[in-house]
C-alpha positions in Angstrom: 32.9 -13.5 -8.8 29.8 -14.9 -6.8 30.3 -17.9 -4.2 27.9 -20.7 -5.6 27.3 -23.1 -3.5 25.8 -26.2 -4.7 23.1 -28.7 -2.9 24.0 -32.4 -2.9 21.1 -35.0 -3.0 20.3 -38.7 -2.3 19.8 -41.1 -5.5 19.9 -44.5 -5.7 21.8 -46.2 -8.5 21.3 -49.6 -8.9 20.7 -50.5 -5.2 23.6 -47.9 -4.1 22.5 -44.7 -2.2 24.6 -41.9 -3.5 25.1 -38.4 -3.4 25.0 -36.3 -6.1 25.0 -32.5 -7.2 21.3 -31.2 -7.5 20.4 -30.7 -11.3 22.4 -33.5 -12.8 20.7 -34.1 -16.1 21.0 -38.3 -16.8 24.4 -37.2 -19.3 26.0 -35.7 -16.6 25.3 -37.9 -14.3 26.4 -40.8 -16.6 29.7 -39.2 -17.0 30.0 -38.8 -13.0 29.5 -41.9 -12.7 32.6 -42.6 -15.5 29.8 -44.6 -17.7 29.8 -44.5 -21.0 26.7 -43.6 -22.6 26.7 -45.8 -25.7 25.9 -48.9 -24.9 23.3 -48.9 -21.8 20.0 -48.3 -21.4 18.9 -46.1 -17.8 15.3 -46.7 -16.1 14.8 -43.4 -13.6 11.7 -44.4 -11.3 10.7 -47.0 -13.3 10.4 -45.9 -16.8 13.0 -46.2 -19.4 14.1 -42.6 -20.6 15.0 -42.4 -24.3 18.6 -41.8 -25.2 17.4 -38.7 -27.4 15.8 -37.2 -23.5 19.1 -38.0 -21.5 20.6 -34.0 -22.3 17.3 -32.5 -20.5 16.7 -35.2 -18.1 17.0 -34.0 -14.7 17.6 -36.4 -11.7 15.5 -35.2 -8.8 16.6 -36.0 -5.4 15.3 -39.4 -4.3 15.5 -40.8 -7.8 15.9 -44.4 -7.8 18.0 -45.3 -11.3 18.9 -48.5 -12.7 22.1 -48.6 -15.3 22.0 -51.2 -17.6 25.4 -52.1 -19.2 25.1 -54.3 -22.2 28.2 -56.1 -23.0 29.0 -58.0 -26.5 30.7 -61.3 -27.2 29.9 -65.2 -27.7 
């Protein structure tokens, strides 16, 4: 079996600098990040990506993200 090294990278998620495996698609990263993906809505550099876009999303290194959580109640 081959060694495979991977290549970590700077994003920044919601005002954090983190570092991150290279190729994270936004799913991936979501579940990284221990989010759970069906209730927010994720901005990369800007622009709002469509849930149905998240599995071939990559996150590029210097990608700024913002995570919006919505949470219910009254």
């Amino acid at each position: 079996m081959a060694n495979v090294k991977t290549k970590d990278i700077q994003i920044v998620v919601n005002g954090q600098v983190r570092s991150v495996t290279e190729g994270l698609t936004l799913t991936h990263l979501l579940v990284r990040l221990d989010i759970l993906g069906d209730r927010v809505a994720v901005e990369l550099d800007r622009n709002i990506v469509r849930r149905s876009d998240w599995d071939t999303t990559v996150v590029g290194p210097g990608a700024t993200l913002e995570i919006v959580q919505f949470v219910g109640g009254g």
